[in-house]
N, C-alpha and C positions, 0 to 999 in steps of 0.2 A: 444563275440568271435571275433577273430583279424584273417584276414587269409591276405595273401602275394601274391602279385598277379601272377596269374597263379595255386595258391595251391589247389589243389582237394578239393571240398567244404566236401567230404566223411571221410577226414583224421581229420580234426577237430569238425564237426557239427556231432551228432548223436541225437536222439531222443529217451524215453523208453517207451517200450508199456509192460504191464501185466511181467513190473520187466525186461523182455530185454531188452537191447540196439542195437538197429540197425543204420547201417550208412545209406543206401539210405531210402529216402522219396516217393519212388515210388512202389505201392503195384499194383500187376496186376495178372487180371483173366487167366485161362485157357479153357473156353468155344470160338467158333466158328474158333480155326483155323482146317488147313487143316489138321493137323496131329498132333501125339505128337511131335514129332521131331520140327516142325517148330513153336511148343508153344515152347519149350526148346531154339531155336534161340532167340526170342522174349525176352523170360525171361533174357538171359542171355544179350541182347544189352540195354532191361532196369535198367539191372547192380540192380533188386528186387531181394529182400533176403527174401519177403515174397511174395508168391504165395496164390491166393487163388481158391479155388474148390468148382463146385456144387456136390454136396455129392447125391443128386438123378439124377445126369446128366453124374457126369463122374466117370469112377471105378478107385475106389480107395482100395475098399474092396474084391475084387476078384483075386487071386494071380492066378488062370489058365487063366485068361484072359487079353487080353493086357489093363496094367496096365499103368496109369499117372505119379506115385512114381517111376517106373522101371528109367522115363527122368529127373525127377525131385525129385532126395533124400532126405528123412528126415533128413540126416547129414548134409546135404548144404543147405536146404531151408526150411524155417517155413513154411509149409502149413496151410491154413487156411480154414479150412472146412465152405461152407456156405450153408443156409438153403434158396436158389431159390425153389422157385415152391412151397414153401410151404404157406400158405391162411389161417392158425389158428395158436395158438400158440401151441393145440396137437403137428400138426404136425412138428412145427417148433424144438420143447423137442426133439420127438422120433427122428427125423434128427441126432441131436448134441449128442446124447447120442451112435446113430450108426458109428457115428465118431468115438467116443472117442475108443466105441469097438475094432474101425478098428486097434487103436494105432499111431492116429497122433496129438493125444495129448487133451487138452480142453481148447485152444484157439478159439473160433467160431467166425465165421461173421453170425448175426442174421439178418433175413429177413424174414417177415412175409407179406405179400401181402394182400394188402385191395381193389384193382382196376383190373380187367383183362386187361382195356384197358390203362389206364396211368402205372400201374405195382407204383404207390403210394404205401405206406406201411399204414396198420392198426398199428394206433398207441396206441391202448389202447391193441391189443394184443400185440405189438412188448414189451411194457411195463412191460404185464403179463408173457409173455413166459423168459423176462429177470430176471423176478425176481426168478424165478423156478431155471432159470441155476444158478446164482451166489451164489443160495444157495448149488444146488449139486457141486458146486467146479469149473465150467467154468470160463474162462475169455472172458465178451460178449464184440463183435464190434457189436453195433446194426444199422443196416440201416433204417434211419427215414428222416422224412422232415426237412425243415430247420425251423424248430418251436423251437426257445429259451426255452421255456415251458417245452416241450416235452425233450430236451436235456438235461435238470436241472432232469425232472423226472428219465431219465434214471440214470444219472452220482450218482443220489442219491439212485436207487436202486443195484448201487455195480459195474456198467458197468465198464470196462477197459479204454477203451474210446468210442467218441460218432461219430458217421458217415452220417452227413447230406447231404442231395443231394444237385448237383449242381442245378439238371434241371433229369427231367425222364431218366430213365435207357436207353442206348443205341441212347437218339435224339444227343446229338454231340452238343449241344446250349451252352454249357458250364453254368459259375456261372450267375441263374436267377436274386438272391436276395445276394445282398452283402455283403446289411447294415446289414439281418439277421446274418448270417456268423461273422458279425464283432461283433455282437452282444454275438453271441454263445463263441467263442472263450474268448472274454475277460471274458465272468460269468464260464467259462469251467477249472476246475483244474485238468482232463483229456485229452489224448490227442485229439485231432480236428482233423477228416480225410475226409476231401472231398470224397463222395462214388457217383457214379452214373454223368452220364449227358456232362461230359467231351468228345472238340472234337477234339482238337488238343491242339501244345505245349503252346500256347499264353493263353489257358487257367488253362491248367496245374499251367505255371507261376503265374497268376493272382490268384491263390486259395493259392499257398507258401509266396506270397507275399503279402496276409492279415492278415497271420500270422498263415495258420491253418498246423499242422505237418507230413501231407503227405496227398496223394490224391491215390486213388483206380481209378483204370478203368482196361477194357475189348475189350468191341466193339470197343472205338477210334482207339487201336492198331489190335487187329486181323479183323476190319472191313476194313481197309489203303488198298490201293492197293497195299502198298511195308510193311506189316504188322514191317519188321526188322526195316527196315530205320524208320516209326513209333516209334518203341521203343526207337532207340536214340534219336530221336527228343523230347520225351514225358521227359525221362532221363534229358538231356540238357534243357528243360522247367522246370525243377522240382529245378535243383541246381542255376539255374539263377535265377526263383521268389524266394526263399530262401538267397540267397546273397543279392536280393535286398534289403530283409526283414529286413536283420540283421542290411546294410548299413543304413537306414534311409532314407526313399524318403521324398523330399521338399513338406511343404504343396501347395495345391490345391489353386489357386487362381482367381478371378474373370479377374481381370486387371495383363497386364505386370510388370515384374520387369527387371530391366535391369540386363543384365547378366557382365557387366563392371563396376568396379566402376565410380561413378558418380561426383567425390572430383577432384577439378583442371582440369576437363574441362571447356575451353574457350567457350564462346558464344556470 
């Protein structure tokens, strides 16, 4: 890809997940703001085409009650149901299938909780409860560690793509293990979406810029004290590590190189 400088990276770079196409690389929750309205602000400064929702946290399935879908419509935005709070792969099934119910389709983001205090993923259920969905007709995001291993297991039992953490859900440390990441991505013939752990846009960047095809977060943006201003910033981190990707950065070097050439200077 060739873009011209100044050219919206959106107009020419897309990525496909479970057969779409989407132009932004930035996929954001709608848990912990102030309201709907100000998740809708949010969404809309991080210029995400996919949203995702906890399906036992926010109503999505109750049309007398004030509804998330009412700010955020299934004609304009892929919602992506996700299975928070859930601790087995039962529970994590019965989630995604109440989704489906609800009519926002069977796209999921899978999460299945093996830790109350880190909120780690069990990964031999996140594994089992994958392989149940792909067979009832889901397209799974499963959120797991950054274990190569584990990433291979999922991608081969049918997953859409695969969602490795930077670093635990909501600490803001950004990418722990990079070399895993670099790892995952190159064995990976799905897409790679940095899920969890992200705290600002320097890390945003640094997750597009190893190559992985978009990056999921929450808390970074509606934790901010300026939650909007956040989303641009997150936005603007996501097309710049991206650009940088594409451009090619110079290898990593012990020693200097001169940045001049060095042919016909006098000494």
């Amino acid at each position: 890809i060739s873009l011209e400088a100044g050219e919206p990276m959106s107009e020419q770079d897309t990525f496909t997940l479970a057969g779409r196409e989407y132009h932004s690389r930035l996929i954001v929750g709608t848990g912990k703001y102030r309201s709907f309205e100000e998740t809708r602000r949010a969404v809309d400064a991080a210029g995400s085409e996919i949203v995702t929702v906890a399906v036992r946290r926010v109503n999505i399935t109750d049309p007398g009650k004030q509804n998330l879908l009412d700010h955020l419509p299934v004609d304009r935005f892929t919602i992506l149901p996700n299975t928070a709070g859930c601790y087995t792969a039962e529970e994590a099934i019965r989630t995604c299938r109440l989704a489906r119910e609800a009519g926002v389709g069977t796209l999921v983001k899978l999460e299945v909780i093996g830790d109350e205090k880190t909120l780690f993923p069990d990964v031999p259920a996140t594994i089992e409860a994958a392989r149940v969905l792909v067979k009832e007709g889901f397209q799974v995001l499963p959120y797991v560690m950054d274990d190569p291993v584990a990433c291979k297991r999922l991608e081969d039992a049918g997953c859409s793509a695969v969602m490795p953490l930077a670093a635990p859900i909501g600490s803001g440390l950004g990418i722990r293990n990079r070399y895993n990441l670099r790892i995952i991505i190159e064995q990976s013939r799905v897409p790679v979406i940095v899920d969890a752990g992200v705290g600002t846009a320097s890390h945003a960047a640094e997750a597009l810029e190893l190559g992985c095809d978009a990056v999921l977060m929450n808390t970074a943006i509606a934790g901010a004290k300026d939650p909007i201003l956040m989303a641009e910033a997150m936005r603007l981190g996501v097309e710049a590590g991206r650009k940088a990707f594409l451009a090619g950065r110079i290898p990593e070097k012990l020693y200097a190189t001169a940045s001049s050439p060095l042919e016909g200077v006098v000494r």
